[in-house]
MARSE-723889 format. One record per atom (N, C-alpha, C, CB): residue in three letters; x, z, y; atom name. Coordinates in Angstrom, 2 decimals. Atoms other than C-alpha are relative to their C-alpha. Glycine has a CB too. Layout:
<keses>
rest; c1; c3; c2; atom
ala; X; Z; Y; CA
...
</keses>
This chain:
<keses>
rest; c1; c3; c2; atom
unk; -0.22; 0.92; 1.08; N
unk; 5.24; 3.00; -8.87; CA
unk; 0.44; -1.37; 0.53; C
unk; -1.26; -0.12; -0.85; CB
unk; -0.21; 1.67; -0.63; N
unk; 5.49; -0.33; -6.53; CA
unk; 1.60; 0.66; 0.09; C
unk; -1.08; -0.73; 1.96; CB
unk; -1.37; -0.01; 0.20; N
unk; 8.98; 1.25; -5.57; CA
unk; 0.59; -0.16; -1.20; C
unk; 0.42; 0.97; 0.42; CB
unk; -0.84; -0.31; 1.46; N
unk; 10.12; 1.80; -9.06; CA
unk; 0.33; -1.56; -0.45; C
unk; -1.12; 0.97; -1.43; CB
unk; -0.51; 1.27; 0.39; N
unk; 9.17; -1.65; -9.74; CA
unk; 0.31; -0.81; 0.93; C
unk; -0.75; -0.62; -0.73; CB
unk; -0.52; 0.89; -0.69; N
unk; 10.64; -3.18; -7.01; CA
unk; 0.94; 0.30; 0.43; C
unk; -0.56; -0.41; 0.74; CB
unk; -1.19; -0.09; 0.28; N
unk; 13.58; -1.51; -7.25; CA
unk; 0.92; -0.33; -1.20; C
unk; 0.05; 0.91; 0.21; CB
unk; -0.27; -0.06; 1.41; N
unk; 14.10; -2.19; -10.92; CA
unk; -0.43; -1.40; -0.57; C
unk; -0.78; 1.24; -0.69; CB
unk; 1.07; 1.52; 1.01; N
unk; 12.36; -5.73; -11.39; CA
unk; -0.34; -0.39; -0.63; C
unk; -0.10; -0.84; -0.30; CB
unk; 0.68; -0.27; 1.02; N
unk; 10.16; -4.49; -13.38; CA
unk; -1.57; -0.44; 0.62; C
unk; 0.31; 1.58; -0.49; CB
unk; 1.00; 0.30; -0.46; N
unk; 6.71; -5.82; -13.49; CA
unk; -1.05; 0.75; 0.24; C
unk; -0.25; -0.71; -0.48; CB
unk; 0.82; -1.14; -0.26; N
unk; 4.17; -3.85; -12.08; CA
unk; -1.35; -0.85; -1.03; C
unk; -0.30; 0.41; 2.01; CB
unk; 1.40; 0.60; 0.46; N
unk; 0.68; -3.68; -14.15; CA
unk; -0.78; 0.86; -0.07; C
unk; -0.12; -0.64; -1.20; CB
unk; 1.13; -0.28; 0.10; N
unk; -2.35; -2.71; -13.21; CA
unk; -1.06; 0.17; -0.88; C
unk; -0.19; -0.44; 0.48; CB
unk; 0.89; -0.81; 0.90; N
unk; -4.33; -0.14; -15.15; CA
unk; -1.02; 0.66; 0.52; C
unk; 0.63; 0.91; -0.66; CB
unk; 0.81; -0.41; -0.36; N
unk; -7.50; 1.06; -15.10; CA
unk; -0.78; 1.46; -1.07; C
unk; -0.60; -1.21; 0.27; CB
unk; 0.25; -0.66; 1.06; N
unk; -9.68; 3.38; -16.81; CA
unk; -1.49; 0.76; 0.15; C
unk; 1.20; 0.90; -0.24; CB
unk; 1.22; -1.08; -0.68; N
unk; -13.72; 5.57; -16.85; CA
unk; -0.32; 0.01; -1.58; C
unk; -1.51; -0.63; 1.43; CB
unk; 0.67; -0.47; 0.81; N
unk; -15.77; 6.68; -19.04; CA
unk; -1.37; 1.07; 0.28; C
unk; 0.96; 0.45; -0.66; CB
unk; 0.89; -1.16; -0.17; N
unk; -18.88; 8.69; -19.55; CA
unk; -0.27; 1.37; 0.29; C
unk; -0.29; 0.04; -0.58; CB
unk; -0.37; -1.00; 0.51; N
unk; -18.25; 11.34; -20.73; CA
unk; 1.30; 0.85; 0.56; C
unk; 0.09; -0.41; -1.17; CB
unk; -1.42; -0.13; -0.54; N
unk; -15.16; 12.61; -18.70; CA
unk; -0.04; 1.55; 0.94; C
unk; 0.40; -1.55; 1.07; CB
unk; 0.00; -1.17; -1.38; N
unk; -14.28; 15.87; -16.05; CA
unk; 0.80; -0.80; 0.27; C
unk; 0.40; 1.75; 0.09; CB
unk; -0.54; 0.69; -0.95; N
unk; -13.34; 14.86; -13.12; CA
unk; 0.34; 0.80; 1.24; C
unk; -0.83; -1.03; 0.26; CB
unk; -1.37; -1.14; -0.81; N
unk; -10.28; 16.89; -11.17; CA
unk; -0.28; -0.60; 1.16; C
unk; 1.97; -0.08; -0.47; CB
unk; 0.00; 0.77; -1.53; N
unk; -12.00; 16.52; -7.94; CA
unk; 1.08; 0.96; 1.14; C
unk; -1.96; 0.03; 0.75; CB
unk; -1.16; -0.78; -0.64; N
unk; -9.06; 18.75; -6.35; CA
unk; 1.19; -1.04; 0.02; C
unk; 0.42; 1.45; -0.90; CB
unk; -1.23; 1.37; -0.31; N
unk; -6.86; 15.71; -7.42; CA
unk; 0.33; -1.18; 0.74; C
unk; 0.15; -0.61; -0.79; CB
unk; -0.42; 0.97; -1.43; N
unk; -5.33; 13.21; -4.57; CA
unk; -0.51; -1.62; -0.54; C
unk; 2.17; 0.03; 0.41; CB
unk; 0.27; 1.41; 0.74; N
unk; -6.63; 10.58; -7.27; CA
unk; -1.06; 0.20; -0.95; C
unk; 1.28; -0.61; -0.82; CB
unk; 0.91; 0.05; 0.38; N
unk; -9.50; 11.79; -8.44; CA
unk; 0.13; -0.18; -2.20; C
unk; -0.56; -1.11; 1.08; CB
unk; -0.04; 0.38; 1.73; N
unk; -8.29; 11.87; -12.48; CA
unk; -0.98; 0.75; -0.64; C
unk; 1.43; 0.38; -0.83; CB
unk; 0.88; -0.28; 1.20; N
unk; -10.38; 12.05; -15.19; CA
unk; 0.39; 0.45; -1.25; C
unk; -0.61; -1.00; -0.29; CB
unk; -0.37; -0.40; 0.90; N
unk; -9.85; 13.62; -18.19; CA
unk; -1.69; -0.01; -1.34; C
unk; 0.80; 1.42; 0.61; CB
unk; 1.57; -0.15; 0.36; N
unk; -12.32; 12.79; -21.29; CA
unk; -0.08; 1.16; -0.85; C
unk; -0.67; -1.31; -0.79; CB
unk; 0.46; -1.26; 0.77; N
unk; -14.05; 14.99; -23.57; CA
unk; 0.26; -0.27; -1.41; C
unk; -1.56; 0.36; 0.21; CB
unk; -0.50; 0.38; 1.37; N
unk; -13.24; 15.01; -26.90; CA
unk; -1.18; -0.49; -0.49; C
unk; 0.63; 1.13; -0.92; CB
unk; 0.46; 1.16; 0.54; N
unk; -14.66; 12.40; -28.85; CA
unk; -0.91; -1.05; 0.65; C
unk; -0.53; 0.37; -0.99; CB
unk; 0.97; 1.13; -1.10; N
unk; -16.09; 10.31; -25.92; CA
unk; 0.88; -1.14; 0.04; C
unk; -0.33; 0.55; 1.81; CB
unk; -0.84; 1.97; -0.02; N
unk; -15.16; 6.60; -25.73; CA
unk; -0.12; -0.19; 1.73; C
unk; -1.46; -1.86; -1.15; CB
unk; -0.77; -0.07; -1.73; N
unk; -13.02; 5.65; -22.51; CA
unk; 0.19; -1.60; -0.02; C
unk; 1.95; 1.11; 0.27; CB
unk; -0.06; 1.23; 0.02; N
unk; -12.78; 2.18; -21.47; CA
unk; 1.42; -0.44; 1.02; C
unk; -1.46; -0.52; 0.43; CB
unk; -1.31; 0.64; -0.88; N
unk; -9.47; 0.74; -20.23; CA
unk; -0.03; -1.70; 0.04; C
unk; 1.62; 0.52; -0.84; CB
unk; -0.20; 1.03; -0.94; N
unk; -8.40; -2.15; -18.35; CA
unk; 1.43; -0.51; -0.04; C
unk; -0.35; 0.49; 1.36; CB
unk; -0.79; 0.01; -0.85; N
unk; -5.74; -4.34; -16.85; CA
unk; -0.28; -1.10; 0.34; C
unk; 1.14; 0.29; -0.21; CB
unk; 0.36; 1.28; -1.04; N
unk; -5.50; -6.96; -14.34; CA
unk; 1.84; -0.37; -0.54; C
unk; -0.58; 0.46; 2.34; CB
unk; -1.20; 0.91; 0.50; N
unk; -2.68; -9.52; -14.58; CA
unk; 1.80; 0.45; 0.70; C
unk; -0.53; -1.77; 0.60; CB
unk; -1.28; -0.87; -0.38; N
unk; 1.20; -7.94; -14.17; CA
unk; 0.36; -0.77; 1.39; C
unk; 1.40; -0.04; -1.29; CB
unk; -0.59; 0.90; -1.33; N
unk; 2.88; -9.05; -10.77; CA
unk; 1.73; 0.43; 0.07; C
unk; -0.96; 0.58; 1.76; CB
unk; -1.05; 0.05; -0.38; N
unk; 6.77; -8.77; -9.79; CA
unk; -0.14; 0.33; 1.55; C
unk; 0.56; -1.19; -0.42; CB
unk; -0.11; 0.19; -1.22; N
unk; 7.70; -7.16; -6.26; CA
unk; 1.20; -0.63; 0.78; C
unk; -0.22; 1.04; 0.35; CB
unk; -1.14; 0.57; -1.00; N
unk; 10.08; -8.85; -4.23; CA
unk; 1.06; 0.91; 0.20; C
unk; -0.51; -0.33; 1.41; CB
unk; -0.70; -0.82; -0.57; N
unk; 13.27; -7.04; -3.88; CA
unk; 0.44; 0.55; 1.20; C
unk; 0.56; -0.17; -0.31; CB
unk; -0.72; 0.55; -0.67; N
unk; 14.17; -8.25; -1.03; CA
unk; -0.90; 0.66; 1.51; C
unk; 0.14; -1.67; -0.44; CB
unk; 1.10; 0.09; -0.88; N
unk; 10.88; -7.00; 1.05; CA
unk; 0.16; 1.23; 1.42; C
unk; -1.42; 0.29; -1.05; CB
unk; -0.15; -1.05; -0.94; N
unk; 10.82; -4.71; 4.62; CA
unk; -0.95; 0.76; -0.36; C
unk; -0.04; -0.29; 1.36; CB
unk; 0.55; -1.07; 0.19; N
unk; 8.88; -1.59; 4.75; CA
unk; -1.40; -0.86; 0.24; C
unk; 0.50; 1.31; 0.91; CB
unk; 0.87; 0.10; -0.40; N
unk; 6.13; -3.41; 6.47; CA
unk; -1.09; -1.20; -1.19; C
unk; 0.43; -0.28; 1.41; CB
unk; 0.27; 0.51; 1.50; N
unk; 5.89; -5.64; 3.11; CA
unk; -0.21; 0.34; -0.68; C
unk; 0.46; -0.40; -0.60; CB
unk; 0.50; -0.78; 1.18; N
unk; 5.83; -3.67; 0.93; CA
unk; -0.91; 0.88; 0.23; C
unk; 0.91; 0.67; -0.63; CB
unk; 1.19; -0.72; -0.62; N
unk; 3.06; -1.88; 2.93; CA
unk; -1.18; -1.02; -0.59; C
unk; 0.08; 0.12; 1.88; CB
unk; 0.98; 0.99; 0.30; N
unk; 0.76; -5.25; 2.49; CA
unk; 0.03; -0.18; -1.55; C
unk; 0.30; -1.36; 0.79; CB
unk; 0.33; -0.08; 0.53; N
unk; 1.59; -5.20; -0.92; CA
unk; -0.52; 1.01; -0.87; C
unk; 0.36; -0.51; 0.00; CB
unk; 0.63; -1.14; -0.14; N
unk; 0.62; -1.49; -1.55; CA
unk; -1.32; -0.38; -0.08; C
unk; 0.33; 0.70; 1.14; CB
unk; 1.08; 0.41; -0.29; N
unk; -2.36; -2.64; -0.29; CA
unk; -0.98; -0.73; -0.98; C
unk; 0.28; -0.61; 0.91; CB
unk; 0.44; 1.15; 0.79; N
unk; -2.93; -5.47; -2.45; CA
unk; -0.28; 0.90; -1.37; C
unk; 1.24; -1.37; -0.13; CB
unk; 0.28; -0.36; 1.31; N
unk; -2.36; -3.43; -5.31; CA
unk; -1.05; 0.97; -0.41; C
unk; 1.06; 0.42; -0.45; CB
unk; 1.16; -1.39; -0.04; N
unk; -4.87; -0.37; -4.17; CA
unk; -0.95; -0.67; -0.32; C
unk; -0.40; 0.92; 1.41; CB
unk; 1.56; 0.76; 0.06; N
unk; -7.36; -3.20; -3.78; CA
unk; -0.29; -0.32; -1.58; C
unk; -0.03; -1.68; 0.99; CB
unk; -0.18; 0.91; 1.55; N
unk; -6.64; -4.53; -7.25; CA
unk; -0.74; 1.50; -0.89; C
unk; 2.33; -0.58; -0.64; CB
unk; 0.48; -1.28; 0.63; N
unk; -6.90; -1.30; -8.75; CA
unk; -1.31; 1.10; 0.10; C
unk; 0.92; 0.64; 0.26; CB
unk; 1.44; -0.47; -0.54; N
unk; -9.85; -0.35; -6.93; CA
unk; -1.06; -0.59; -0.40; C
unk; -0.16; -0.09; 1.31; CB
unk; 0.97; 0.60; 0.65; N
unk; -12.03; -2.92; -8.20; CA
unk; 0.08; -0.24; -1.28; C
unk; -0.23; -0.96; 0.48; CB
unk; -0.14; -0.41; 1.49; N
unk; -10.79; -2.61; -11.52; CA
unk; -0.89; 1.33; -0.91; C
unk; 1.50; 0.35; -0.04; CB
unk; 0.54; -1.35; 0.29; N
unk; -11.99; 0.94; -11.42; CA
unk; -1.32; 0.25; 0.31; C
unk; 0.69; 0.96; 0.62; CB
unk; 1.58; 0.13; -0.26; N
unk; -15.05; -0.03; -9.93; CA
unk; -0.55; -0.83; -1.24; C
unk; -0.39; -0.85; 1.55; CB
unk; 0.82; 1.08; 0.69; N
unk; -16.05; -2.64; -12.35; CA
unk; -0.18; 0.84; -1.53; C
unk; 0.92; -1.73; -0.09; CB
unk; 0.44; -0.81; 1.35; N
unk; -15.38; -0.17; -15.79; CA
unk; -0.65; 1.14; 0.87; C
unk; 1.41; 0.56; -1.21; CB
unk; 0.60; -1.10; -0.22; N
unk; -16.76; 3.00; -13.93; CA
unk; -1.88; -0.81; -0.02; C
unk; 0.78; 0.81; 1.63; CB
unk; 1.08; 0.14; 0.09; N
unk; -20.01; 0.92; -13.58; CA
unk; -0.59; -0.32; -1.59; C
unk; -0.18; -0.87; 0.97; CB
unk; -0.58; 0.13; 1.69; N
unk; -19.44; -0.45; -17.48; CA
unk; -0.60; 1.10; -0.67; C
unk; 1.80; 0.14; -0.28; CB
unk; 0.70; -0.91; 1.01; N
unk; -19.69; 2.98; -18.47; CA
unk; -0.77; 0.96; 0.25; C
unk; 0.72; 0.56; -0.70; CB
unk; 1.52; -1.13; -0.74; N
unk; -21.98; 4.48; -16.48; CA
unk; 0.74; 1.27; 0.77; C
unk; -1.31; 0.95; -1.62; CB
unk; -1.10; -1.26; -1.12; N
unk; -19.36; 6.84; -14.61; CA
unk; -0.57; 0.42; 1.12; C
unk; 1.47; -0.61; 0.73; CB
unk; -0.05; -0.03; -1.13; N
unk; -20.97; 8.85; -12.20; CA
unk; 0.43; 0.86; 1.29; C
unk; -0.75; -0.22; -0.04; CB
unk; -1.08; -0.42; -0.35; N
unk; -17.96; 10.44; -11.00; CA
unk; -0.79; 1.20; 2.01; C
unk; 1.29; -1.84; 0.05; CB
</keses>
């Protein structure tokens, strides 16, 4: 997705998402959740950013980074929210 939007200069935005109530595709490279019908899911986002077009591989590595982190504590902060215990 960072390529897409930093090929396209489009703003990237950070989404999140847990819930209680949820299965959780631990076979998946990302751990998705899927909820249960009629369980309440709590979403997120943190503030959009722009990538640099212009950036080397080793840049756009650091911001990768930035954005895992972002998204990581996003997902930490509702998974605790809703009691997720994944």
């Amino acid at each position: 997705m960072l390529i897409l939007a930093k090929e396209t200069d489009a703003f990237f935005i950070p989404m999140a998402c847990s819930g209680k109530r949820v299965v959780t595709l631990s076979k998946a490279w990302d751990k998705a959740i899927l909820p249960l019908p009629f369980s309440e899911m709590l979403i997120d986002f943190a503030p959009p950013f722009q990538i640099p077009s212009d950036l080397s591989d080793a840049e756009l590595e650091e911001w990768r980074a930035k954005a895992e982190d972002i998204l990581n504590r996003l997902t930490d902060r509702l998974d605790r929210i809703a009691g997720y215990c994944g």
